[in-house]
C-alpha positions, 0 to 999 in steps of 0.5 A: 486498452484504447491508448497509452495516453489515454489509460490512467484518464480512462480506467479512472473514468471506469471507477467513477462509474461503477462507484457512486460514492466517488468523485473526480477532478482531474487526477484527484479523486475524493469520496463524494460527500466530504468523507469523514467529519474529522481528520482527513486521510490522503493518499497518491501515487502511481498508476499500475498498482490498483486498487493500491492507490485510489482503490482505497478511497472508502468509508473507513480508509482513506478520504482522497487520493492524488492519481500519478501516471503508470508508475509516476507519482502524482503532480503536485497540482493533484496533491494540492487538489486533493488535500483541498477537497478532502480536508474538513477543517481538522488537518490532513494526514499525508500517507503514502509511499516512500518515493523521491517523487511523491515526497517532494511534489506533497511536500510543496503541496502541504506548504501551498495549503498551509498558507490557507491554514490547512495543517498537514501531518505526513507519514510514510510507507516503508515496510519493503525489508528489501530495499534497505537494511534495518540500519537504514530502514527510512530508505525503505519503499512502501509496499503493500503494508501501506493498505494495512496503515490506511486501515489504520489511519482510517479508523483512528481518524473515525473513532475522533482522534485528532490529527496528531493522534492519528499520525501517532497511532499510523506511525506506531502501525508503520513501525511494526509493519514489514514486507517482502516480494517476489517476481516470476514475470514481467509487466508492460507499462502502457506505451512501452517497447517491451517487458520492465525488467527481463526474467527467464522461464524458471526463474524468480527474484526475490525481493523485487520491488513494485516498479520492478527494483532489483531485489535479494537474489535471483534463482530458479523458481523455488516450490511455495513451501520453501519460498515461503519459509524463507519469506517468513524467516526474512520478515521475522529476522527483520527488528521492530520495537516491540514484537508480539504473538499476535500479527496480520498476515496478508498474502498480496498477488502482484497481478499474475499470480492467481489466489489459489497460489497464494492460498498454498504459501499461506498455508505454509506461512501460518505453520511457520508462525506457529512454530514460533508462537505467532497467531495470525488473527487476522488473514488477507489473500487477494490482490490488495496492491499489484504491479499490471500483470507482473507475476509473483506475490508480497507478503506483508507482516503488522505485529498486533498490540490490541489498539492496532487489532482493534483499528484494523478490524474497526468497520469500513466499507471499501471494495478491495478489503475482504479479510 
C-alpha cells in the first residue's frame, strides 16, 4: 500500500478502473446505469473483506454499496448516498451484516430518505453459529452466507417481485442459511502496530469471526478431514425451520488460505453430507468474503427448497461469482 489513510480511497479508485460498469461518489459505489428497473438492492460495510462488500455490486446482485474504513462500518452520509443513487422509485432493500454500527448508521439513513418517500425494507445477515446459540440467533453476525442472500435478493428483485416480495424471499433465504470459520493466522489492519489477534504456530481457533472475534475452541491445528467433519457436524446441529436434502455449499478462504485447501475439506464435506442424505447442487470454492490476509476458511451451508435454487442459479453477471 502507499498509506494507511489512503488505502480504502485507493483500492476503490483500482475498482472503478478495472470495472467500467461501476461508478463512485465518495464512499458510495453504484452500478453506472441505474441498475436494475425495479427494486433496489443495497449493501455496506467495512473494508478488509473484498469482494464482500462492494465486490458484489453487479448485474444480478446488489445495485450499490456504502464503503466503511478497514473494518468499520460505513457513515451514515455513504448509507444515504447510496440508497439515493440506486433507489429507482420501487423501494430498496437494506441488506447487510448484523453489526452495532452498520444497523444504526442505515437506519438514520433509511429515516432520512423516507422523508423524500423512498421506502426502505431491511434484512440482515446472521448466519455466523458461532457467535450465538439458536436461542439467540438474532445476535448472530453475518458472515459469508451474506453473498448467497445477495444472490437471492438480486434475483427476486430481477424476476419483478416488489420490495416486499423480495424482503420476504431474502429473509426466508437468511433463515436457512448458516456458517461457521476458522483461523490459522492473523491479519494486519493498514495503520496498525501489529497482528489483530495473537496465534501461535500450530495453532487454530475455531469459529473466530471476520474482525478476529473469539470463537468456540483453540487447539492445535486439526488435519482438513477432521476439521471438517466437525464444521459440518456444527452447521447441521444448528435448527433451521425447514431443513431439506438439497443445499449450497460454499468453501470461502479468509485470505490466506489457498484453493487447493479448500478443495481438500470440500471433498470431506460433500461425503459427509452425503452420509446423511444431503446433495450439494450447488458447489462454491473461492475467495468469496476475506479478512486481508488472515489464515483459514468459513463454510456457509443454504438449505435449498426449489424457489431458493432457482434464485441462486438465476443469471447474474458479477466477477467474484464462479459456482
Amino acid at each position: 500500500m502507499n498509506t494507511a489513510d489512503a488505502y480504502v480511497d485507493e483500492l476503490l479508485d483500482g475498482l472503478i478502473l478495472t470495472d467500467p460498469r461501476l461508478t463512485r461518489d465518495g464512499r458510495a459505489v453504484t452500478l453506472k446505469d441505474g441498475g436494475r428497473d425495479g427494486v433496489a438492492i443495497v449493501s455496506g460495510g467495512g473494508s478488509g473483506h473484498f469482494p464482500l462488500f462492494v465486490g458484489y455490486t453487479a448485474p444480478g446482485f446488489i445495485d450499490g454499496c456504502a464503503v466503511g474504513d478497514v473494518f468499520a462500518g460505513p457513515s451514515v452520509a455513504s448509507c444515504e448516498a447510496t440508497i439515493r443513487a440506486a433507489d429507482n422509485g420501487q423501494g430498496v432493500l437494506l441488506l447487510y451484516g448484523n453489526y452495532g454500527g452498520d444497523k444504526m448508521n442505515f437506519d438514520m439513513a433509511a429515516e432520512m430518505v423516507d422523508l423524500d418517500g423512498i421506502r426502505c425494507e431491511t434484512v440482515l445477515g446472521t448466519d455466523d453459529i458461532a457467535s450465538a446459540g439458536p436461542e439467540d440467533a438474532a445476535k448472530r453476525r453475518g458472515v459469508a452466507g451474506l453473498v448467497l442472500l445477495y444472490k437471492i435478493a438480486g434475483a427476486a428483485a430481477d424476476r419483478g417481485d416488489d420490495l416486499d416480495a423480495v424482503a420476504t424471499a431474502t429473509r426466508d433465504a437468511a433463515a436457512h442459511t448458516r456458517s461457521i470459520g476458522m483461523a490459522t493466522s492473523a491479519c494486519i489492519v493498514p495503520g496498525s502496530a501489529g497482528p489483530s489477534f495473537e496465534l501461535a504456530k500450530g495453532e487454530m481457533e475455531l469459529g473466530m469471526g471476520i474482525h478476529g472475534e473469539p470463537g468456540i475452541w483453540r487447539d492445535t491445528l486439526r488435519s482438513a478431514d477432521d476439521l471438517a467433519d466437525e464444521m459440518i457436524g456444527r452447521l447441521l446441529d444448528d435448527p433451521v425451520p425447514s431443513p431439506t436434502k438439497r443445499v449450497a455449499l460454499m468453501l470461502n478462504s479468509l485470505g490466506a488460505t489457498p484453493l487447493e485447501e479448500l478443495l481438500i475439506l470440500y471433498r470431506r464435506a460433500a461425503a459427509k453430507l452425503k452420509e446423511q442424505g444431503i446433495e450439494v447442487v450447488l458447489p462454491a470454492v473461492g475467495h468469496f468474503a476475506t479478512s486481508m490476509e488472515m489464515g483459514g476458511l468459513s463454510m456457509s451451508m443454504m438449505y435449498l427448497d426449489d424457489m431458493r435454487e432457482a434464485l441462486l442459479r438465476a443469471p447474474s453477471d458479477c466477477r467474484y461469482w464462479k459456482v
